[in-house]
C-alpha positions in Angstrom: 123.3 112.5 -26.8 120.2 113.6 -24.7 122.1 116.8 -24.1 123.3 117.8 -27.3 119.6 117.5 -28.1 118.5 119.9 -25.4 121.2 121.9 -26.3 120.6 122.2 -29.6 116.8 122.7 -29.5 117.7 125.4 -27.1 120.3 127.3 -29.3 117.7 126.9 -32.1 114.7 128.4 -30.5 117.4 131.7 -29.3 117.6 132.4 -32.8 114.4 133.0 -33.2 114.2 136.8 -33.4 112.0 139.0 -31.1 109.8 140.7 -33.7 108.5 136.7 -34.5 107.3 136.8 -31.2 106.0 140.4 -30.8 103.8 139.6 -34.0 102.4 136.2 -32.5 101.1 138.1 -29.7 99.9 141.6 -30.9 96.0 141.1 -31.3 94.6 142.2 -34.5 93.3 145.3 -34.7 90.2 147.1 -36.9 88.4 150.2 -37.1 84.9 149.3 -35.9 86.3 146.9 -32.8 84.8 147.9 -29.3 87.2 148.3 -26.5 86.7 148.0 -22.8 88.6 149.0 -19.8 90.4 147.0 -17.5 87.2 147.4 -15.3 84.8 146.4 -18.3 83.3 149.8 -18.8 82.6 150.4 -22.5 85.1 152.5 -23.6 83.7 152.9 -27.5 84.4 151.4 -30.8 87.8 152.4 -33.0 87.2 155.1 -35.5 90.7 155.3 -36.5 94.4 153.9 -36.7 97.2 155.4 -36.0 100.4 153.5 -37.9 103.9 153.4 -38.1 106.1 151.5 -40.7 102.9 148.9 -41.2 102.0 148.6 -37.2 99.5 149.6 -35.4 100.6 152.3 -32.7 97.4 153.4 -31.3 93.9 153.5 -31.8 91.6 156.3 -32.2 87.7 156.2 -30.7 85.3 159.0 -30.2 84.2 159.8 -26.4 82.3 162.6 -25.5 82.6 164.2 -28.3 86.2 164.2 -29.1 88.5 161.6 -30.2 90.9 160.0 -27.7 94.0 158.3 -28.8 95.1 154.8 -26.7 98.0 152.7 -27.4 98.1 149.9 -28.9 100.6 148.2 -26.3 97.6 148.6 -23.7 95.2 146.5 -25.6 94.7 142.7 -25.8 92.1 140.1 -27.5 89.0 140.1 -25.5 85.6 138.0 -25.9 83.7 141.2 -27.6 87.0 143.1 -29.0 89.7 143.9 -27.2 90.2 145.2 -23.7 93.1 148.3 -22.8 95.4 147.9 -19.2 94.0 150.9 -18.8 90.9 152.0 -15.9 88.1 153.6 -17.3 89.1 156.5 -15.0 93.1 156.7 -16.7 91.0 156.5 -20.1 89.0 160.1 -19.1 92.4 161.5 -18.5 93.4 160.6 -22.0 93.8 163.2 -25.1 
């Protein structure tokens, strides 16, 4: 009995598809947000969103002048905003 249980909880909770998942753990993300580096340099705040089908692909922020594009798969919930994967010396590479 105990087995059919685990066994059935276990089937149940593999149908649960991916994209259930992906949304639980994408942060939300607004123009106006501050970002940081991975080495908690200030990298600036999001100007703009770049979107695909309803999601957000990458963000858009203004540094030095110019507007850099980083990708949302970089960035997660931080205290102050979010933070990117990325070093503050990969984000002055960035276009």
């Amino acid at each position: 009995m105990r087995s059919t249980m685990i066994r059935a909880a276990i089937l149940s909770a593999l149908a649960i598809p991916a994209a259930v998942f992906a949304q639980a753990e994408a942060p939300a993300i607004k123009t106006g947000m501050l970002v940081t580096s991975a080495d908690g340099k200030r990298v600036g705040r999001i100007y703009d969103l770049d979107k695909k089908d309803g999601a957000v692909t990458a963000v858009q922020i203004i540094r030095d002048s110019r507007i850099i594009r980083i990708s949302a798969s970089t960035l997660t919930p931080a205290e102050k905003g979010l933070t990117t994967s990325l070093s503050s010396a990969d984000v002055a590479k960035l276009k």
